[in-house]
C-alpha positions in Angstrom: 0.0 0.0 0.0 1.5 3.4 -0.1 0.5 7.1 2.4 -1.5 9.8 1.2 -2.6 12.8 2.7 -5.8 14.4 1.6 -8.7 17.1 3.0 -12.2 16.3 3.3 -14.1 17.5 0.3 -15.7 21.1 1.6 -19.1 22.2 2.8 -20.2 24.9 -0.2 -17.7 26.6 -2.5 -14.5 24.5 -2.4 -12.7 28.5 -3.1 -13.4 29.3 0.2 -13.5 26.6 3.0 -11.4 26.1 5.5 -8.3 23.7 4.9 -7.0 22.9 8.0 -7.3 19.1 8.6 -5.0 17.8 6.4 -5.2 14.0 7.0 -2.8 11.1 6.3 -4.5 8.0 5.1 -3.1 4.9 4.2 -4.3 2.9 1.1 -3.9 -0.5 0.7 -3.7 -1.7 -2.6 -6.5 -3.9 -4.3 -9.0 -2.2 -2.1 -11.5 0.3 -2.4 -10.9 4.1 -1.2 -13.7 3.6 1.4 -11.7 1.5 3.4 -8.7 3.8 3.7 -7.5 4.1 7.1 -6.4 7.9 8.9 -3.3 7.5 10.3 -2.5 11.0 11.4 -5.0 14.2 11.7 -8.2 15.5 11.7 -8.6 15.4 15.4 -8.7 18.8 18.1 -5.2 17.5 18.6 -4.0 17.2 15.5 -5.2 19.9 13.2 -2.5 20.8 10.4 -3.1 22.4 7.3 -0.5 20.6 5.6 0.6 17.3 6.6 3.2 14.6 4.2 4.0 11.2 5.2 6.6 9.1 4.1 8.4 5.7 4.7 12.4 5.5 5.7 14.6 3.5 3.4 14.9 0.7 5.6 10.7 0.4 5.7 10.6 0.6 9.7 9.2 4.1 10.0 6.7 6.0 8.9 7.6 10.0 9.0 5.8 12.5 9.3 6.1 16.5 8.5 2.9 18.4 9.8 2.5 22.6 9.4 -0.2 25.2 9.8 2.0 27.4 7.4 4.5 27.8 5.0 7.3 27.7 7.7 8.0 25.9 10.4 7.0 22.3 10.7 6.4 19.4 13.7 7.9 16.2 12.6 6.5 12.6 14.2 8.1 9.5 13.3 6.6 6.0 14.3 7.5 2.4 13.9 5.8 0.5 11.1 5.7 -3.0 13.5 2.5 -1.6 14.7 3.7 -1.3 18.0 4.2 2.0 20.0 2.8 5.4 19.1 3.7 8.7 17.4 7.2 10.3 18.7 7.6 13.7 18.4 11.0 14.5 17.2 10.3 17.8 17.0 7.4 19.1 18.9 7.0 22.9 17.7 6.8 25.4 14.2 9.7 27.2 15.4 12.1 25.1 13.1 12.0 23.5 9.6 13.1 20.2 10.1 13.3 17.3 7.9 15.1 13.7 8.1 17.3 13.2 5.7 18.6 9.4 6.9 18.4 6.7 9.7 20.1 4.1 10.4 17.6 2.1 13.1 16.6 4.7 16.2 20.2 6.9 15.1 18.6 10.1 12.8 20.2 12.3 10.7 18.3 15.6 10.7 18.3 18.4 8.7 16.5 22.0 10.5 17.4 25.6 10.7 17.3 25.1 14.8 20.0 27.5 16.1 21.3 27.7 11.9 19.3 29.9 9.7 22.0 28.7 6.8 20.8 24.6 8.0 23.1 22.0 9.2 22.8 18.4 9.7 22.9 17.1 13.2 22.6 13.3 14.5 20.0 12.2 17.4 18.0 9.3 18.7 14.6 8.9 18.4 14.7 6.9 21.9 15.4 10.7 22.9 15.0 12.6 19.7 14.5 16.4 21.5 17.1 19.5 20.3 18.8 19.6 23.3 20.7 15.9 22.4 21.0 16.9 18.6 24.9 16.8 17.8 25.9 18.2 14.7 27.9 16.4 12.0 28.2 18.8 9.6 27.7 22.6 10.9 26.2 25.8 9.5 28.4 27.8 6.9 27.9 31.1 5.9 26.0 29.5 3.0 23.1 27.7 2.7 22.8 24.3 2.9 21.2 21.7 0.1 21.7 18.1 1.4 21.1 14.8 -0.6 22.4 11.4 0.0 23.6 8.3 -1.9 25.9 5.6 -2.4 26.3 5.7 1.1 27.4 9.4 1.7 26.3 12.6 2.2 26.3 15.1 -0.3 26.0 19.1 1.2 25.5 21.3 -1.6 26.1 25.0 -0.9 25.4 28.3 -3.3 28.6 30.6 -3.5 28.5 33.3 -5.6 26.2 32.4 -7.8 28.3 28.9 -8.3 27.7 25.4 -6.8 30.0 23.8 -4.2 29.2 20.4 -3.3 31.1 18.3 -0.7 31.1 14.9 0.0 30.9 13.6 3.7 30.9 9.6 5.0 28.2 9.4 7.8 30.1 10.0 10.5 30.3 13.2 9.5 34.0 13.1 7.6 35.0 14.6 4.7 35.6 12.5 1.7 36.3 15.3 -0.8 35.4 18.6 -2.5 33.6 17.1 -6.0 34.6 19.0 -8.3 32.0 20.7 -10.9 32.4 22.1 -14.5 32.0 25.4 -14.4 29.4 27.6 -13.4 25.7 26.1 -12.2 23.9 24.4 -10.2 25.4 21.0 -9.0 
């Protein structure tokens, strides 16, 4: 099956009624829509205009990236064994914070906590909050564009108008500078 998230169709004029319960359904193939499960929102407690949901690499987590703006976002994660509930990783709109990797319960988190530029900083999720986030690779005086694969890190940042990306192992070394042909995005 696959996540989708999705707002009840509107009372009246679908121009002007109110989208703020966003909810996350889960759809299991071969069966009708009817039967599609809420996994997240559209409670008192849970009322997000914008919520996305996605699965880690290793299938064990569902992840979860809920907003009532543009900016800012609460990020949930929860085991896909069915057992335990929702853990709030980040339980505010005062960052935007994204995962970018896990390895089992160790996260690799990118947010513009404490680094308007971004940086990537390792946690838990047995203990997920800010204050045990350690960074692996800090904020520069440019902004940062992180992708992974291959089994690295790849930290893109803009200077001048020209792309510098930078190759880090998961433990937060540096592998090399890679470099690009000229001038452009990387």
């Amino acid at each position: 099956g696959f996540y989708y998230s999705s707002y009840d169709k509107p009372d009246g004029s679908e121009l002007s009624a109110m989208t703020d319960q966003h909810k996350l359904y889960y759809h299991k193939l071969g069966t009708p829509q009817s039967e599609d499960k809420v996994v997240f929102g559209g409670t008192p407690d849970q009322k997000y205009r914008y919520i996305g949901g996605g699965v880690t690499d290793d299938q064990k987590y569902l992840v979860i990236s809920a907003s009532t703006s543009t900016n800012g976002n609460k990020m949930f994660m929860k085991k896909l064994d069915g057992k335990g509930d929702f853990i709030p990783v980040v339980d505010n709109f005062d960052t935007n914070t994204y995962l970018l990797h896990n390895e089992g319960d160790k996260l690799w988190l990118v947010t513009d906590y404490n680094a308007p530029n971004q940086r990537i900083v390792t946690t838990n999720l047995n203990d997920p909050s800010p204050a045990n986030w350690k960074d692996l690779i800090p904020e520069t005086d440019h902004v940062l564009s992180p992708s992974t694969g291959g089994g690295y890190i790849f930290a893109e940042y803009m200077v001048d108008a020209v792309s510098q990306v930078k190759q880090y192992d998961y433990s937060g070394k540096l592998v090399r500078e890679l470099e690009l042909p000229g001038i452009g995005n990387g």
